[in-house]
C-alpha positions in Angstrom: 0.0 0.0 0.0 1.3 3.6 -0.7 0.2 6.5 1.5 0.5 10.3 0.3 0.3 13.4 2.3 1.1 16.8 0.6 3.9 18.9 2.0 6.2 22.1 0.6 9.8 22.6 -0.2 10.9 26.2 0.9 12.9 28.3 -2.3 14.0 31.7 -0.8 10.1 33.3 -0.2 8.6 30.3 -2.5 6.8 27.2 -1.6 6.8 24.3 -3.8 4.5 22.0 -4.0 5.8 17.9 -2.4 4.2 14.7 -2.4 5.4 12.4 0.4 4.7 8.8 -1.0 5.2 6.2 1.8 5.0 2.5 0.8 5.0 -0.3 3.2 6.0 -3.9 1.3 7.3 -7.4 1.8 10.9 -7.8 2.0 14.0 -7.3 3.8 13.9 -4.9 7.2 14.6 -1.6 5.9 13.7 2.6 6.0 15.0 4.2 3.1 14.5 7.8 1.9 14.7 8.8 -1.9 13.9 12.4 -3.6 17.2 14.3 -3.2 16.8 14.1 0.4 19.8 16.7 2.3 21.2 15.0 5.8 18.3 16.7 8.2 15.7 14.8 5.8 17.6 11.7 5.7 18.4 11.3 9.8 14.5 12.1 9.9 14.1 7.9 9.6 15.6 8.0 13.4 13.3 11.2 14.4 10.0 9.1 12.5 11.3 5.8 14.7 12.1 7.2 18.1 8.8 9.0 17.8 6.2 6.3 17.3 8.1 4.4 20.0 7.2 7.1 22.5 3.3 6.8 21.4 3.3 2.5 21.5 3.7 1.7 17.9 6.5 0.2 16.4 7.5 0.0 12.7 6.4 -3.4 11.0 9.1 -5.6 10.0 8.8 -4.8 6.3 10.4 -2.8 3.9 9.4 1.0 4.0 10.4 3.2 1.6 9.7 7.1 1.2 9.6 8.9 -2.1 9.8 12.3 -1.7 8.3 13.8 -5.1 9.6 15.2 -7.3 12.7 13.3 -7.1 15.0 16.0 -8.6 13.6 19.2 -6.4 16.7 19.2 -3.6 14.6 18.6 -0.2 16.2 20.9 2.8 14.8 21.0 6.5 13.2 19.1 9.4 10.0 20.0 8.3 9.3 16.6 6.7 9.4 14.9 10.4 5.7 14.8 10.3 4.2 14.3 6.9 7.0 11.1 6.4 5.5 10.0 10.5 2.1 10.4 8.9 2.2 9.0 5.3 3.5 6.3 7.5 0.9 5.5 9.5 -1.7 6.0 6.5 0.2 3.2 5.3 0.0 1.2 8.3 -3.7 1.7 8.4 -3.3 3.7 12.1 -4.7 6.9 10.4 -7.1 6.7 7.3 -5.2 7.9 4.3 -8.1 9.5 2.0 -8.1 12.2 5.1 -4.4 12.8 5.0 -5.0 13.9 1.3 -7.1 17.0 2.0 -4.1 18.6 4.3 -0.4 19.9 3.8 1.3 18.8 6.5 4.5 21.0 8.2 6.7 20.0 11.4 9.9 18.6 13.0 9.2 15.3 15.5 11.2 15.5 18.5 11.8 11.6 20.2 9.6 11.7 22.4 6.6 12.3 19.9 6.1 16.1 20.0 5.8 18.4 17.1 8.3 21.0 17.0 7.9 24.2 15.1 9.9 24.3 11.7 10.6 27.9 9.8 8.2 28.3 7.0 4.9 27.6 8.4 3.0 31.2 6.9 4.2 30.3 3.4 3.1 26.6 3.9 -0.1 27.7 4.8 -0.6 30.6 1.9 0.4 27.5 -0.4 -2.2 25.0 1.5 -5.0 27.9 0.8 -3.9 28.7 -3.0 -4.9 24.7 -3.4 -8.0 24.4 -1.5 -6.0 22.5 1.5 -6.0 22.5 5.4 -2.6 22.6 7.1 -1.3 20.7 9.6 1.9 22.4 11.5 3.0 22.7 15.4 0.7 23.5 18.0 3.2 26.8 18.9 3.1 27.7 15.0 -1.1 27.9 14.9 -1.2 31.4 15.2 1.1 32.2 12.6 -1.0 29.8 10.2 -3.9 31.3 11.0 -2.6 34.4 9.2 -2.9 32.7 6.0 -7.1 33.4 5.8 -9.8 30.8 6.2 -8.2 27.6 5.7 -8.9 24.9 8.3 -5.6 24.7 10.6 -4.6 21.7 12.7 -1.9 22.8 15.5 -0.4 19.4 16.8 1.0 19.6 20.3 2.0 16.0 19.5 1.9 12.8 17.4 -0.1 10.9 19.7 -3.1 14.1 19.8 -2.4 14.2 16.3 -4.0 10.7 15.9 -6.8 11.2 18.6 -7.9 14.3 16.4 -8.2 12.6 12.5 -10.0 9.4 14.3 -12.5 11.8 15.7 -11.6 10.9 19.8 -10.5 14.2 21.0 -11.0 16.8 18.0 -7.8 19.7 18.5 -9.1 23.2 19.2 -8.4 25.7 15.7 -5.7 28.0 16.7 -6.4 32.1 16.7 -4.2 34.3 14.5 -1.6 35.8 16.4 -1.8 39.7 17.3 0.9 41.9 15.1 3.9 43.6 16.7 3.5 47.0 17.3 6.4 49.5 16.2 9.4 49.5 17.9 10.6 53.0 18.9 12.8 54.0 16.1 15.4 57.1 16.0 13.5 60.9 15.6 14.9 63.5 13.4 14.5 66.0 16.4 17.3 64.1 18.0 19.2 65.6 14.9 20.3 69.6 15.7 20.8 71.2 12.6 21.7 70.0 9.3 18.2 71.3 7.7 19.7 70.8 4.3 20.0 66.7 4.9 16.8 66.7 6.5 15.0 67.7 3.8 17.1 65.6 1.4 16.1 62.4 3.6 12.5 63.7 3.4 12.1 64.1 -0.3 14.0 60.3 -0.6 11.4 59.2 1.8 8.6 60.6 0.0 9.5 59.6 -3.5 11.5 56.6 -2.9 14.5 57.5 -3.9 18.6 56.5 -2.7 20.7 59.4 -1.0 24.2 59.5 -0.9 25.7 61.8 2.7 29.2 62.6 2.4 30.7 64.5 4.9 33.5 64.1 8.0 32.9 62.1 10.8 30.5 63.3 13.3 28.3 65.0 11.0 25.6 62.9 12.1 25.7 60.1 8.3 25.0 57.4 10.5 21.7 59.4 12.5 20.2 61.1 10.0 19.8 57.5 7.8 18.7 55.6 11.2 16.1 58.1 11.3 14.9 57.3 8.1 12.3 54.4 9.0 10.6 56.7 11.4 9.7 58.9 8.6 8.4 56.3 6.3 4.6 55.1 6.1 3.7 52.5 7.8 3.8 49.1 6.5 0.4 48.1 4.9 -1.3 45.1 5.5 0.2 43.2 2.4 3.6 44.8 2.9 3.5 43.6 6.5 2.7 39.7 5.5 5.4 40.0 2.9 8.0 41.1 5.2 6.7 38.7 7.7 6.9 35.9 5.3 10.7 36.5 4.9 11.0 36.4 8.7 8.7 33.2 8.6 11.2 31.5 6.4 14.5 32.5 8.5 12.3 31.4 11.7 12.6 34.5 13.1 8.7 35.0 13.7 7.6 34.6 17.2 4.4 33.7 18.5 2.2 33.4 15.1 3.2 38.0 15.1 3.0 40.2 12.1 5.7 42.4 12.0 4.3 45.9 11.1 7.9 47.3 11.7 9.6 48.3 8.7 13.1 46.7 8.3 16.9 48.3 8.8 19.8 46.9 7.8 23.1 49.2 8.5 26.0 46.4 7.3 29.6 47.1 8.2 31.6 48.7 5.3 33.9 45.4 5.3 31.1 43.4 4.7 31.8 40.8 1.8 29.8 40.2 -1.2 28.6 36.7 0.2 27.3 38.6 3.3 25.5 41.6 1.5 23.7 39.4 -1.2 24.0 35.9 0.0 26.1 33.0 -1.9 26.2 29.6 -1.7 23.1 26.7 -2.5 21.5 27.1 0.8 19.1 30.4 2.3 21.6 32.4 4.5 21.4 35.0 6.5 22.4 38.0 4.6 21.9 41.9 4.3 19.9 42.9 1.3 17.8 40.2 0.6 16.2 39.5 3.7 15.2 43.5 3.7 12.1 43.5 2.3 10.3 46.8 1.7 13.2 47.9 3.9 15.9 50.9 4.0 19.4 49.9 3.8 22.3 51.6 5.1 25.5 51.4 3.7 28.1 53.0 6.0 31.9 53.7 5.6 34.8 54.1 8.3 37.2 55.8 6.1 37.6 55.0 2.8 34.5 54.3 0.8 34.9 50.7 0.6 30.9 49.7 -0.7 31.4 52.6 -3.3 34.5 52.2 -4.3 37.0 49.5 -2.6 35.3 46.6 -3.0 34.8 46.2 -7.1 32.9 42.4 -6.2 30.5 43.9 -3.4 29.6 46.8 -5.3 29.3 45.1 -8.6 26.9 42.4 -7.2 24.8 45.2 -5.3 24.3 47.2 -8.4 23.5 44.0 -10.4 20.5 43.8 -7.5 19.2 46.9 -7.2 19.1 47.4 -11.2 16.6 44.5 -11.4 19.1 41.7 -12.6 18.8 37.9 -10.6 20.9 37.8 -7.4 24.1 35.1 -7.5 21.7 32.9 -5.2 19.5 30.0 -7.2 17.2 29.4 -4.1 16.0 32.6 -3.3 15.5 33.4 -7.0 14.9 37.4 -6.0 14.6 40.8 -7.7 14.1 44.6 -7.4 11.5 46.2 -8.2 13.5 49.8 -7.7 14.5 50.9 -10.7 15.9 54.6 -9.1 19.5 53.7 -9.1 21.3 55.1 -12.0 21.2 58.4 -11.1 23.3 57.3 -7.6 25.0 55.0 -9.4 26.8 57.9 -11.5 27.4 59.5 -8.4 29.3 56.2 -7.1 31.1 56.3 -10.1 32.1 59.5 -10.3 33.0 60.3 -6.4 36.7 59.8 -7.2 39.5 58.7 -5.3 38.9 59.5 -1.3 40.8 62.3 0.2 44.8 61.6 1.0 43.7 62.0 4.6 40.9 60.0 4.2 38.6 61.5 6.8 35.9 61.7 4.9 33.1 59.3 4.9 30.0 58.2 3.1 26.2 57.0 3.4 24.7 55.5 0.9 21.1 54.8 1.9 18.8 52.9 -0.1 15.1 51.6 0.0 14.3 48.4 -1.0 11.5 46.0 -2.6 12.1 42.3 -3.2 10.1 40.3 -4.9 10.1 36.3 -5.9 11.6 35.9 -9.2 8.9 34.0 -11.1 
């Protein structure tokens, strides 16, 4: 018999759609996983084992293979725990596999049978409500599901309630959305004396969404003036707000099922690398511009500007972002949408060498909208 339960592969701020196919047949002893499985996904067979141990179950002496489809889509995260724990009890018969099929199911099995929350969960859930599907994720994630609109949402403290609630025993209670964040206290332009000029330069960028570039010595109040930036923006929208709260979702940054409403800041030191400004590698890292999302971006130099001007690879890659070209990252698969650089970018190029003393500094300060790369 083969059991399938839907689940999602994460790609940057994209959810792919995965079919967990569990089969349970004659033949020697063994738990294999196939699909492109990484090593969290493969040491999930120990997870999936320890787990229905801790309930009462044990795994018949069979062979039991998991497919995760498609094979070629690489499969990253402990978030397949549960839908691999489930397809195989469908297959078992513990759990009736026709009602596995209306759900996508999200969440990492600890041993002793809980369900423990796994980043992701708000796109899993838009994803599960763009097909007509419930979603099953951690009991401590509900809130954040909830978010996604009327879907029907199954928070699982644990395997064994998990069970109780699809044979009908002890139906699990929907979970609420969770409340949004309110707005951190950000930096005032009153706290800046003077310098009238640049505070009407930073409110005509605000207003129309364009870059500034502040030159000036240190002590001038660069570094202020572009903290106080945010403050002086609109506030996030509804939409905006689940956007940037989707990116947070991803990196498993959100907290309690809350919408962040706070626009983002990012203020990267001027050594920063290439890799660490817009992200390298085959994996979702931590990195400064693309996890900004409808964000302002400060670019800060100690004495020689090194963003502008030192570092050919780190300013050659941010300009290939902001101009609307694909970042160097495959997974996140992002874009710009702000299309206001040239006119700074001329300024970049044409700033010259830095003074001999090199006192001088710069601020280049930036707003930013990401968007999937379809």
């Amino acid at each position: 018999m083969v059991s399938h339960v839907a689940t999602v592969a994460f790609l940057g701020l994209e959810a792919r759609a995965v079919e967990v196919q569990v089969q349970v047949a004659p033949g020697v002893p063994a738990f294999v996983v196939v699909g492109l499985p990484d090593k969290a996904v493969a040491e999930s067979r120990e997870r999936v084992r320890a787990a229905l141990s801790a309930i009462g179950l044990a795994l018949p002496p069979k062979r039991i293979t998991v497919n995760l489809s498609p094979a070629d889509l690489p499969k990253e995260g402990s978030h397949y725990d549960l839908p691999i724990a489930l397809g195989l009890l469908g297959a078992m018969g513990v759990i009736d596999a026709e009602t596995l099929a209306a759900y996508v199911v999200v969440g990492e099995l600890g041993l002793d049978g809980r369900v423990a929350p796994a980043p992701g969960v708000l796109l899993a859930a838009l994803h599960a409500s763009e097909r007509d599907l419930g979603l099953v994720c951690p009991a401590a994630q509900g809130p954040e599901a909830a978010w996604a609109g009327t879907i029907e949402v199954i928070g699982a403290p644990d395997l064994l309630s998990l069970i109780g609630h699809f044979k009908g025993g002890a139906p699990l209670t929907p979970p609420l959305p969770g409340s949004a964040d309110a707005a951190a206290p950000l930096a005032d332009l009153k706290q800046v004396k003077g310098q009238e000029t640049a505070k009407r330069a930073l409110e005509i960028a605000a207003a129309g969404g364009h870059n500034l570039l502040m030159s000036g010595p240190p002590g001038a109040g660069k570094s202020l003036m572009a903290a106080c930036l945010p403050g002086i923006l609109p506030d996030l929208t509804p939409a905006e707000a689940l956007e940037v709260s989707m990116v947070a979702s991803v990196a498993g940054e959100l907290q309690d099922g809350r919408l962040i409403r706070a626009r983002p800041f990012r203020a990267p030191h001027h050594s920063a690398s290439m890799a660490a400004l817009v992200g390298g590698g085959c994996k979702n890292a931590e990195v400064d511009v693309p996890p900004q999302h409808w964000a302002s971006l400060s670019l800060l130099s100690c004495d020689v500007p090194a963003i502008a001007m030192g570092s050919k690879k780190a300013s050659g890659a941010l300009l290939r972002v902001c101009e609307g070209r694909t970042l160097g990252v495959p997974p996140q698969r992002l874009r710009t949408e702000w299309s206001r650089l040239k006119p700074t970018r001329r300024r970049l190029k044409s700033c010259g060498p830095p003074p001999s003393h090199s006192r001088w500094r710069m601020c280049w300060l930036s707003l930013l909208h990401y968007t999937v790369w379809p």
